[in-house]
N, C-alpha and C positions, 0 to 999 in steps of 0.2 A: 535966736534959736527957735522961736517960737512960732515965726513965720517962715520957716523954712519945715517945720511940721506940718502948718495949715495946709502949707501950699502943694505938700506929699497926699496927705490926706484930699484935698481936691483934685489931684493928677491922680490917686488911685479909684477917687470916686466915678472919674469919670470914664475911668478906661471901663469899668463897671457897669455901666449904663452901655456902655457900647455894647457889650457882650450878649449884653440882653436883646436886641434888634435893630434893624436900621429906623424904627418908627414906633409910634402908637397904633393898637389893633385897631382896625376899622368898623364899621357898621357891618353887620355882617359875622362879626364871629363870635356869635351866639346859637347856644344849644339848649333847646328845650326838650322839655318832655310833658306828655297831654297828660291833666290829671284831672277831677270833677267830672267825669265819666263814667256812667256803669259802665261796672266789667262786662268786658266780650263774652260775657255767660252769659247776659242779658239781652241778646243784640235782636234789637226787629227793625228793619230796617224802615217798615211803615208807619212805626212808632215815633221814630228818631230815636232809640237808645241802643248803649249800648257801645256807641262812635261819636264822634267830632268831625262834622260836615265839612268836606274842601271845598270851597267853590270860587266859582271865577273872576270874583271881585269882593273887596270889601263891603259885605252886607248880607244877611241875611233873606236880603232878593235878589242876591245872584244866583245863579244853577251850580246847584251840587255836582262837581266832578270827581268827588272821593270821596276817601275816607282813611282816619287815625284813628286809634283805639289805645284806650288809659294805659300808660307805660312806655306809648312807641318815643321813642329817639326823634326829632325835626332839627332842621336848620333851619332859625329864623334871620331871613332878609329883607325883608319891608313891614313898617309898620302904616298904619291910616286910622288913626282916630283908633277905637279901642280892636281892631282885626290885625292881626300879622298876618305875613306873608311865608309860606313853610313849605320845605319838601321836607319829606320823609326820609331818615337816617337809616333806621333801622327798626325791627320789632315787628307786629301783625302788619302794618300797613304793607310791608313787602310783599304778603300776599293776603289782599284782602278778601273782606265777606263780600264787598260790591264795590264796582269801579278799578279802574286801571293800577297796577302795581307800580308800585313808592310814587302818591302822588305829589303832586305840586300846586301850590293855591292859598287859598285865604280864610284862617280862623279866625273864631273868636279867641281873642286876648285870653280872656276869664281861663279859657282852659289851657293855660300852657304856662308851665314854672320854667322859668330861662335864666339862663347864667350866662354872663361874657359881657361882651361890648353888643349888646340888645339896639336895634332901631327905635 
C-alpha cells in the first residue's frame, strides 16, 4: 500500500511540474530597475547627474547613446564583467531629457536592482 502511494504522489508531482512550462527560464528574463541615481530633479547633463549613461559598449569609454533615470523599468539581456546590457521598459527613459526614446545599450551593473533569471 505504501508504494502504490509513493508512486501517486510522484505521478501527481509530475503532472505538476508540467503545468508549470515546457522548460527552465532562460537568460534574459530579468527586469530591473536603475536605482543609485539622483533624481531627475537633478538632471545636468554636463555634469553626469541625474541619469545612468547608455552607451555602445561595455565601458565607460564607449559613446553615450542614452539615457535611464532612478525608477525607469529595463530589460536586462547581456551581461560583460560588471555592465549589463538593457533596453528600456518603461518610465522617463520613454521620453527622455537627451537621446533617443526607450534606449538600448550598456550600463553599469552598480545601478540596476534585477530580479528573474539575470545574465
Amino acid at each position: 500500500m505504501t508504494l502504490l502511494i509513493r508512486r501517486a504522489v510522484l505521478a501527481a508531482s509530475m503532472i505538476g511540474l508540467a503545468a508549470f512550462g515546457s522548460g527552465p527560464a532562460a537568460a534574459g528574463d530579468c527586469t530591473g530597475y536603475v536605482v543609485g541615481v539622483r533624481p531627475v530633479s537633478q538632471y545636468n547633463h554636463a555634469r553626469g547627474s541625474g541619469f545612468l549613461a547608455v552607451r555602445t559598449g561595455p565601458g565607460s569609454s564607449f559613446q553615450q547613446i542614452g539615457e535611464v533615470y532612478r525608477g525607469d523599468e529595463v530589460s536586462v539581456y547581456d551581461r560583460r564583467g560588471n555592465w549589463y546590457a538593457i533596453t528600456c521598459m518603461s518610465g522617463r527613459c520613454t521620453n527622455p531629457l537627451w537621446g533617443a526614446p526607450v534606449p538600448s545599450g550598456w550600463v553599469s551593473r552598480k545601478y540596476i536592482s534585477a530580479d528573474g533569471v539575470c545574465p
